[in-house]
C-alpha positions in Angstrom: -12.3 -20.1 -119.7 -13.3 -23.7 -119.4 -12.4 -25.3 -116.8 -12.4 -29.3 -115.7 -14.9 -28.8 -112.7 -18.2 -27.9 -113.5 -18.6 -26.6 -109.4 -16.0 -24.4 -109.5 -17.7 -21.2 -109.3 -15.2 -19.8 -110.9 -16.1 -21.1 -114.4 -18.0 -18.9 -116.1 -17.9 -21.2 -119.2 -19.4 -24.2 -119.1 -19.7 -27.1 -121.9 -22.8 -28.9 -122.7 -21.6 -31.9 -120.0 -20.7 -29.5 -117.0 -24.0 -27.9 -117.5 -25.9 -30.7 -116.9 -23.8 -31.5 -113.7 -24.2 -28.2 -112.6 -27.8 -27.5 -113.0 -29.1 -31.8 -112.9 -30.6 -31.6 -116.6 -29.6 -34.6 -119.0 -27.5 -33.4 -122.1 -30.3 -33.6 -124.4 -32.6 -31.9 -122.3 -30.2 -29.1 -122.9 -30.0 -29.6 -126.2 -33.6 -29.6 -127.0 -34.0 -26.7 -124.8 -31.1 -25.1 -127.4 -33.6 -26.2 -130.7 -36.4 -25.2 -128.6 -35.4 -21.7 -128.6 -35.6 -21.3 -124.8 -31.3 -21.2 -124.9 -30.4 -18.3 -127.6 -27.2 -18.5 -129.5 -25.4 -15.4 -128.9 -27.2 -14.9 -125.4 -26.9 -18.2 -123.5 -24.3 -19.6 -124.9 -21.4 -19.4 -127.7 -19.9 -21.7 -130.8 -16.4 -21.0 -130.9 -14.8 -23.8 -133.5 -18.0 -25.5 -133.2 -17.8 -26.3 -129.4 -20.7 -25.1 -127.2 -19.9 -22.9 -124.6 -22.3 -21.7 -122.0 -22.5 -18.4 -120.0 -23.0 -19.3 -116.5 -24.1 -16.1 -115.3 -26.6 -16.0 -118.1 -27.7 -19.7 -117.7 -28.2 -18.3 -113.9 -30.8 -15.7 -114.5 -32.6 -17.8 -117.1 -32.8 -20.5 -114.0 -34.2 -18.0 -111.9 -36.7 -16.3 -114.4 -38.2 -19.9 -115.1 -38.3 -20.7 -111.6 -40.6 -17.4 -111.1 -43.3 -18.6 -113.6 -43.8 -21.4 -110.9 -44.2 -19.8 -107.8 -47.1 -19.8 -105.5 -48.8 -16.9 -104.7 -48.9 -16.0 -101.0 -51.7 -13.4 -101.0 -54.9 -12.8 -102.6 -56.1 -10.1 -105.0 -59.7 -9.5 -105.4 
């Protein structure tokens, strides 16, 4: 469900202005990230009665894949 707190780990569904309290990204930074393809209708988040709804758990993993891409090394291969 959604729910009023956006901290509450509890809330799995999060709307567009939770989101960006949760994870510190403006609103439309999220929403150009949705027409920017890099948050999938169907995947990260849903349009029930044309509300946007996100997944936390899904949002969570995208968080974590994008944080890999950025990571230094810590050993060499020749």
């Amino acid at each position: 469900m959604v729910g009023d707190d956006a901290d509450d780990p509890m809330t799995e569904y999060l709307t567009i202005a939770q989101l960006s309290r949760r994870i510190h990204y403006a609103p439309q930074t999220i929403r150009n990230l949705m027409s920017q393809g890099a948050f999938r209708l169907g995947v990260h988040y849903v349009k029930p009665r044309r509300w946007v709804l996100f997944k936390w758990s899904t949002i969570e993993q995208w968080l974590h894949r994008e944080s890999g891409t950025t990571d230094i090394p810590l050993t060499r291969h020749f």
